[in-house]
KOLFIKE-857085 format. One record per atom (N, C-alpha, C): residue in three letters; atom name; x negated, y, z negated. Coordinates in steps of 0.02 Angstrom, whole numbers, plus 50000, padded with zeros to 5 digits. Example, Ala and Ser with C-alpha at 12.3 -4.5 7.8 and 13.67 -1.06 7.14 Angstrom:
2
> ALA / N / 49340 / 49716 / 49610
> ALA / CA / 49385 / 49775 / 49610
> ALA / C / 49340 / 49835 / 49610
> SER / N / 49358 / 49888 / 49646
> SER / CA / 49316 / 49947 / 49643
> SER / C / 49355 / 50002 / 49606
***
This chain:
118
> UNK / N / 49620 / 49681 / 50367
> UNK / CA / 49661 / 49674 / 50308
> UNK / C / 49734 / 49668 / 50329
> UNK / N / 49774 / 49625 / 50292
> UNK / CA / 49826 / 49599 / 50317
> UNK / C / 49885 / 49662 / 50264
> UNK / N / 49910 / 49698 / 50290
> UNK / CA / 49951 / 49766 / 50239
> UNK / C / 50027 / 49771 / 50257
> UNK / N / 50068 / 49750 / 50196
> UNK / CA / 50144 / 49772 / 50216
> UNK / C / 50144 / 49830 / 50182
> UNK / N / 50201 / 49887 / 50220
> UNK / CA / 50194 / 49951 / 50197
> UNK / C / 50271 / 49938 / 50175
> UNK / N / 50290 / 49988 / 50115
> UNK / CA / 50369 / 49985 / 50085
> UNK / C / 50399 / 50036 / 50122
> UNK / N / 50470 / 50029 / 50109
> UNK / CA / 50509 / 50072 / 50156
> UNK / C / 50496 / 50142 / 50158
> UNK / N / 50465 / 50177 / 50088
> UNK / CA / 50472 / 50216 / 50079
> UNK / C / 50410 / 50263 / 50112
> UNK / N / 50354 / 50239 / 50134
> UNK / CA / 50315 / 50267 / 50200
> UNK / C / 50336 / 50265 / 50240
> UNK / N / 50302 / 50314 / 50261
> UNK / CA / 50312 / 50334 / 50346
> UNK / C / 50297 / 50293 / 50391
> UNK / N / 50352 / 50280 / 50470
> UNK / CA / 50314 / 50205 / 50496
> UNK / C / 50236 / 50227 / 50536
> UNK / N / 50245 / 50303 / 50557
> UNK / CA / 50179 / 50317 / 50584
> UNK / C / 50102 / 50290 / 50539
> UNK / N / 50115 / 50273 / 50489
> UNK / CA / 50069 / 50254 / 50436
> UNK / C / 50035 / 50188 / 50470
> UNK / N / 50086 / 50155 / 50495
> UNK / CA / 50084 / 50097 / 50521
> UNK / C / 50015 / 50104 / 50589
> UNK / N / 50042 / 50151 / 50634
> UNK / CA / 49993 / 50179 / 50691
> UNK / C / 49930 / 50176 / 50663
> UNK / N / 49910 / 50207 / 50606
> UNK / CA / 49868 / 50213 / 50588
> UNK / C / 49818 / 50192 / 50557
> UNK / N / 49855 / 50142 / 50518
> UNK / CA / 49823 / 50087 / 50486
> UNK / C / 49793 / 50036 / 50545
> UNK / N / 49822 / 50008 / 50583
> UNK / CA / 49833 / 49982 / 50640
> UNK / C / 49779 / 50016 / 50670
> UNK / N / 49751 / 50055 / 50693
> UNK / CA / 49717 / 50102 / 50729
> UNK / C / 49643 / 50094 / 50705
> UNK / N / 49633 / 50052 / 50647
> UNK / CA / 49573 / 50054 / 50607
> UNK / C / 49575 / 49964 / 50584
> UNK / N / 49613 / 49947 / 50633
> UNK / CA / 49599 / 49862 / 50635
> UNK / C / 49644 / 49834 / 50613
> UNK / N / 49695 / 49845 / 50549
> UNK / CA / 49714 / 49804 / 50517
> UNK / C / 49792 / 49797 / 50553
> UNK / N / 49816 / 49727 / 50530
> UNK / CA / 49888 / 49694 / 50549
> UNK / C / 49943 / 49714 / 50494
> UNK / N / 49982 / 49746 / 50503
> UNK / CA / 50020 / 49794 / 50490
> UNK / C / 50103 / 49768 / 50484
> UNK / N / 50125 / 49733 / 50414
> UNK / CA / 50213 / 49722 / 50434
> UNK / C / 50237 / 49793 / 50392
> UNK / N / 50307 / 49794 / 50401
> UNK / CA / 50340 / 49857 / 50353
> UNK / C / 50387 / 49820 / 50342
> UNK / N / 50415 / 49841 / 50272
> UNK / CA / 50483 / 49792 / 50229
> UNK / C / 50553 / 49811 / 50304
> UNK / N / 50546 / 49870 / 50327
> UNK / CA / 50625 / 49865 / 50376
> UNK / C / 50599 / 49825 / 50413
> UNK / N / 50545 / 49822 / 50453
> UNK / CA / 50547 / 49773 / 50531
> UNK / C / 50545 / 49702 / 50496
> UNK / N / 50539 / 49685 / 50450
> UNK / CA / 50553 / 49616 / 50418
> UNK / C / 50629 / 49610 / 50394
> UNK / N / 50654 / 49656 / 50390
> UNK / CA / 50748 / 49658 / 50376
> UNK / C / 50733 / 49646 / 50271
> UNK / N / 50674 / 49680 / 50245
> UNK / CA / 50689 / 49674 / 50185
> UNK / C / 50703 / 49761 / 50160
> UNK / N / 50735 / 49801 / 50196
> UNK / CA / 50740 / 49857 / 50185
> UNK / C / 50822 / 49839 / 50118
> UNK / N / 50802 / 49914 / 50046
> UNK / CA / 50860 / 49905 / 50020
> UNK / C / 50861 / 49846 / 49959
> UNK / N / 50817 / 49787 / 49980
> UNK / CA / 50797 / 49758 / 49939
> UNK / C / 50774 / 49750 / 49874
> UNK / N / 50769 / 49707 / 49811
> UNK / CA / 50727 / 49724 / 49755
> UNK / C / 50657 / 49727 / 49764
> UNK / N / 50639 / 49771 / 49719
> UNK / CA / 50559 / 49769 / 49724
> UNK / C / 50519 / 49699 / 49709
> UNK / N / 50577 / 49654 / 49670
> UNK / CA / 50544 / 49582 / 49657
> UNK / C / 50537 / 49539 / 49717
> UNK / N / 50593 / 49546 / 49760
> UNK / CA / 50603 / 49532 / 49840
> UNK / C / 50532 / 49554 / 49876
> UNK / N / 50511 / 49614 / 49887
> UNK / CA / 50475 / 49638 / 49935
> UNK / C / 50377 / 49607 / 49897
> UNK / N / 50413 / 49617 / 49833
> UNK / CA / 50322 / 49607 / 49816
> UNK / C / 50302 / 49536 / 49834
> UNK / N / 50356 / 49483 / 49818
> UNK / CA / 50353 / 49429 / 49826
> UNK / C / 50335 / 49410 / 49915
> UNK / N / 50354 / 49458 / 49943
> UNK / CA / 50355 / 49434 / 50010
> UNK / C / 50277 / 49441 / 50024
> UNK / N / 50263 / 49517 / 50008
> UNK / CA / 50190 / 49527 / 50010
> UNK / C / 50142 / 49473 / 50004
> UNK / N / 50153 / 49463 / 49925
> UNK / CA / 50108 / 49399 / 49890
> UNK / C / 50125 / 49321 / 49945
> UNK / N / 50169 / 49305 / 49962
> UNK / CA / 50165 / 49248 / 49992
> UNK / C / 50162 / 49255 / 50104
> UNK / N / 50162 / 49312 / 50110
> UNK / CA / 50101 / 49338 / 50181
> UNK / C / 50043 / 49369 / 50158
> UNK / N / 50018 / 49353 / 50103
> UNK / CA / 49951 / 49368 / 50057
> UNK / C / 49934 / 49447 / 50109
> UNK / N / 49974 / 49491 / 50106
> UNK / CA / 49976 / 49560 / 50121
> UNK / C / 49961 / 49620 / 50049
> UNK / N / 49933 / 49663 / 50088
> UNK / CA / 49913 / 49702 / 50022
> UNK / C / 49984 / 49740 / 50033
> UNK / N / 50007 / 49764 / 49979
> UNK / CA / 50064 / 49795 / 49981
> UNK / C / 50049 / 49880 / 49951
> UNK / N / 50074 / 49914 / 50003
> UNK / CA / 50070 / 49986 / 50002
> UNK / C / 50141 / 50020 / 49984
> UNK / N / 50159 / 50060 / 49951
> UNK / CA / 50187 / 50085 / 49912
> UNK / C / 50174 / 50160 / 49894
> UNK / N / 50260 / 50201 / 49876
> UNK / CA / 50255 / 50248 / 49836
> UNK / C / 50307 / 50236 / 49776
> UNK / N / 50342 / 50183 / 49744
> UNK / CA / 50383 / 50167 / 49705
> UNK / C / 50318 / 50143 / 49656
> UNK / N / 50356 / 50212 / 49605
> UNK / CA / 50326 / 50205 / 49513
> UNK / C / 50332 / 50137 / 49523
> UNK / N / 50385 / 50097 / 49528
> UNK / CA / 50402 / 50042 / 49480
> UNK / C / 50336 / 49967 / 49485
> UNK / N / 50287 / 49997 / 49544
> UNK / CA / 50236 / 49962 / 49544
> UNK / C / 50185 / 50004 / 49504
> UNK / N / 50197 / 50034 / 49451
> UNK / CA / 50131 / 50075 / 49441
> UNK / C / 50109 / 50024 / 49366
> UNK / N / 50132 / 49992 / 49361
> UNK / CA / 50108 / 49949 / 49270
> UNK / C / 50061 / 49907 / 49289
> UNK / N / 49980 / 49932 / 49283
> UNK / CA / 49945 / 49894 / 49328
> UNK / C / 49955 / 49810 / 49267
> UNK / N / 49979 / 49814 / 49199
> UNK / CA / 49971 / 49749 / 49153
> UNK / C / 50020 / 49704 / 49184
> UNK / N / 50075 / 49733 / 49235
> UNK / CA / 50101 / 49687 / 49244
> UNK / C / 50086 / 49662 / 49330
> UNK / N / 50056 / 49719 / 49360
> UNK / CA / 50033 / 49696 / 49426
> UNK / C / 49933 / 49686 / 49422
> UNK / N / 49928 / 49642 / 49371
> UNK / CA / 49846 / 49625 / 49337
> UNK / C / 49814 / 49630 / 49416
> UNK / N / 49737 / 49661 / 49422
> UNK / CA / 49707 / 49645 / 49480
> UNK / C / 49681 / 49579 / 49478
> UNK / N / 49677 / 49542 / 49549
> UNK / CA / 49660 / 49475 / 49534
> UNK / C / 49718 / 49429 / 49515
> UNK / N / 49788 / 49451 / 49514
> UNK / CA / 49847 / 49404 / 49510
> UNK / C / 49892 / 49440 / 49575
> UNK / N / 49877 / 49455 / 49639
> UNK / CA / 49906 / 49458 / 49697
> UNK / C / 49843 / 49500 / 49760
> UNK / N / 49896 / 49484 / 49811
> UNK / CA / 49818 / 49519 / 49869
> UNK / C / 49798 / 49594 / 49870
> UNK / N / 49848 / 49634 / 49826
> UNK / CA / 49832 / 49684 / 49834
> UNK / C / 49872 / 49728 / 49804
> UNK / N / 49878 / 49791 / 49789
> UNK / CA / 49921 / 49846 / 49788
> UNK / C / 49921 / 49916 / 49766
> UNK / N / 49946 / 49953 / 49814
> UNK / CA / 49900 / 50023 / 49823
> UNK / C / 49963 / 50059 / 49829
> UNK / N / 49961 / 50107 / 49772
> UNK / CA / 50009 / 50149 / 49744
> UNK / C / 49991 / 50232 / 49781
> UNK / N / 50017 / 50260 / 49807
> UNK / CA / 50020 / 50323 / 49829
> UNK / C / 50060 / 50394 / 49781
> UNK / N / 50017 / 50427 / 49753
> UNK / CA / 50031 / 50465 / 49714
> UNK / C / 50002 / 50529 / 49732
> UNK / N / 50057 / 50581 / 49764
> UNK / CA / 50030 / 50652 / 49788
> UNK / C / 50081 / 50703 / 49784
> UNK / N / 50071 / 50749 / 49753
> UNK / CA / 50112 / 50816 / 49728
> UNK / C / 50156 / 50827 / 49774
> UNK / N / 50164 / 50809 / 49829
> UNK / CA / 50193 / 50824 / 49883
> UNK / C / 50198 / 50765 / 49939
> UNK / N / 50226 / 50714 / 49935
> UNK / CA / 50225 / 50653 / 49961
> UNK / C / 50261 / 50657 / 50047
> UNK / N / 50248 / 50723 / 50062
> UNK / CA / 50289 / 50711 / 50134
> UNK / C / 50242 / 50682 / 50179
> UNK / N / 50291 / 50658 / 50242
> UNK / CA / 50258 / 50627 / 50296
> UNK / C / 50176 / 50642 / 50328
> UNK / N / 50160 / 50719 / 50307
> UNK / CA / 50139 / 50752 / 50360
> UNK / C / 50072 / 50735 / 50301
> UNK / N / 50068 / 50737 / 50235
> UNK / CA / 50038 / 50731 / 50191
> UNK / C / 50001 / 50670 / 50164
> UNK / N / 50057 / 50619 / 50167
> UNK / CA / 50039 / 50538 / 50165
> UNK / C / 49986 / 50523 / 50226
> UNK / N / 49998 / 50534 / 50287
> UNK / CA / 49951 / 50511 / 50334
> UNK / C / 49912 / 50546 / 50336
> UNK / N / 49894 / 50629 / 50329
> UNK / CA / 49834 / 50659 / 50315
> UNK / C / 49792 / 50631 / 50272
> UNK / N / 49818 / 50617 / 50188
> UNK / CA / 49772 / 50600 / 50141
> UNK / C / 49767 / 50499 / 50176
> UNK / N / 49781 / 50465 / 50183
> UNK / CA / 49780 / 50393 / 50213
> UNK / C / 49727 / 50400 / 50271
> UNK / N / 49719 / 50452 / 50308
> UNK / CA / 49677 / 50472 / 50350
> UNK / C / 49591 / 50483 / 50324
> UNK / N / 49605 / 50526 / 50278
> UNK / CA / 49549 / 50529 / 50231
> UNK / C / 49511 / 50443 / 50217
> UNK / N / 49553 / 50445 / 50169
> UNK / CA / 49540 / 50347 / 50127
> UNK / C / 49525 / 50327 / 50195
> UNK / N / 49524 / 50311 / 50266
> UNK / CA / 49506 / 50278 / 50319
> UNK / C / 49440 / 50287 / 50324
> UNK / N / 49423 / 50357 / 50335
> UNK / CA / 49365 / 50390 / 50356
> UNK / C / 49332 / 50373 / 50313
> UNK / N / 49321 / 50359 / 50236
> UNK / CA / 49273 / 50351 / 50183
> UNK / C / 49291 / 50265 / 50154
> UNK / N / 49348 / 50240 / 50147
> UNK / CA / 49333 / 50181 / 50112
> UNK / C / 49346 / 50118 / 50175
> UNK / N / 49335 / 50073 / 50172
> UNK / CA / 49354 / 49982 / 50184
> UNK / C / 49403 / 49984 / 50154
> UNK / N / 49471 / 49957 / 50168
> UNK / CA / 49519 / 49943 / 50134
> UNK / C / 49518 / 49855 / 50109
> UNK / N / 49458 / 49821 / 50153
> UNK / CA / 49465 / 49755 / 50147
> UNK / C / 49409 / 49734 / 50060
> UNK / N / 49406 / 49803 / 50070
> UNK / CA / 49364 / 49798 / 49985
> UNK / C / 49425 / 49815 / 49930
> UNK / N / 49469 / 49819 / 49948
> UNK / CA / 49531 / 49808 / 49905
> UNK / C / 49579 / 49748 / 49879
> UNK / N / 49560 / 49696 / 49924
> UNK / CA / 49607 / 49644 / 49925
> UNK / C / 49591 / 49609 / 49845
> UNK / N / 49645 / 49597 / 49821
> UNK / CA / 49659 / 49582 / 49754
> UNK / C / 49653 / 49623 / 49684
> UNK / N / 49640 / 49698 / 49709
> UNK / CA / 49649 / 49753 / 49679
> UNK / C / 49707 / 49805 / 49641
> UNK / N / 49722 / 49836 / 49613
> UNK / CA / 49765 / 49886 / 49605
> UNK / C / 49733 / 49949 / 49620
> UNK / N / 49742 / 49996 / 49659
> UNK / CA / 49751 / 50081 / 49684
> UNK / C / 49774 / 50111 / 49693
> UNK / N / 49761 / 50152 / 49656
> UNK / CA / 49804 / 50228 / 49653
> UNK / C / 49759 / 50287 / 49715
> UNK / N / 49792 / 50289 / 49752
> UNK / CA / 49781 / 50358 / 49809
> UNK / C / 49795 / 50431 / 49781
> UNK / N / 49766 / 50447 / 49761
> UNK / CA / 49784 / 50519 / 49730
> UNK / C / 49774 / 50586 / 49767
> UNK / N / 49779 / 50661 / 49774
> UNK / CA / 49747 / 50703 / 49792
> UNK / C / 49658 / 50719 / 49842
> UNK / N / 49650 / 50702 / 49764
> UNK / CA / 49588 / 50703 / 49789
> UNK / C / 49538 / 50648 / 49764
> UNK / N / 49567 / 50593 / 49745
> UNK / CA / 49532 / 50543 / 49725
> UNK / C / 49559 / 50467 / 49718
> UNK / N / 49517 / 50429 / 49721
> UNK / CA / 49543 / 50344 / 49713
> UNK / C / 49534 / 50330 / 49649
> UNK / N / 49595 / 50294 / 49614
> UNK / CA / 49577 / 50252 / 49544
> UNK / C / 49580 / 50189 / 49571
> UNK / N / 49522 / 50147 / 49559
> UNK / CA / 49526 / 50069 / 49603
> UNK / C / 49490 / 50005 / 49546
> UNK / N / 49540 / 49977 / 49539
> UNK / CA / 49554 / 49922 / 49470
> UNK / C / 49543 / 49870 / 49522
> UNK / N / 49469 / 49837 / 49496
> UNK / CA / 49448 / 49753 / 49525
> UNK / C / 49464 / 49706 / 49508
> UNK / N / 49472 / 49661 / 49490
> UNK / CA / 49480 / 49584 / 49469
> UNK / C / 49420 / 49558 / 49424
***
């Protein structure tokens, strides 16, 4: 699975994802750090990258419809630090395919996936 991660993850995320096959850009090593979110999603959608995220402002799945881009997977956890994001991302490795996501909307939660198909 082809995955840009937003600035606002951790780059070790990157290791990790990476570590379980997939090709891995992040909005800074592309120089779109700081950027609008219309900027970065767009970039996603046209390197047909699933785009990973902890910015609400992707959370309206009516306006990010599944099945109208490659992907996008919202990270939502009571406690969003570094040490936490790649623990629970660690999890989702061990139990799901992420390539069963592509053209989806997901929410990563605690202790569970909300995963909107096309």
């Amino acid at each position: 699975m082809k995955i840009k991660l937003d600035e606002n993850l951790p780059l070790e995320l990157m290791g990790l994802l990476s570590s379980h096959g997939h090709d891995v850009d992040t909005v800074p090593g592309e120089k779109l750090a700081g950027r609008d979110d219309s900027t970065i999603f767009s970039a996603a959608v046209s390197d047909e990258r699933l785009l990973m995220t902890l910015d609400l402002d992707f959370s309206d799945v009516r306006k990010f419809r599944p099945g109208t881009h490659p992907g996008l997977v919202l990270i939502r956890l009571k406690h969003p630090s570094r040490r936490n994001i790649i623990q629970r991302m660690h999890q989702v490795l061990l139990s799901e395919s992420l390539d069963d996501w592509k053209s989806c909307f997901v929410v990563v939660g605690e202790n569970k996936l909300r995963i909107r198909r096309p």
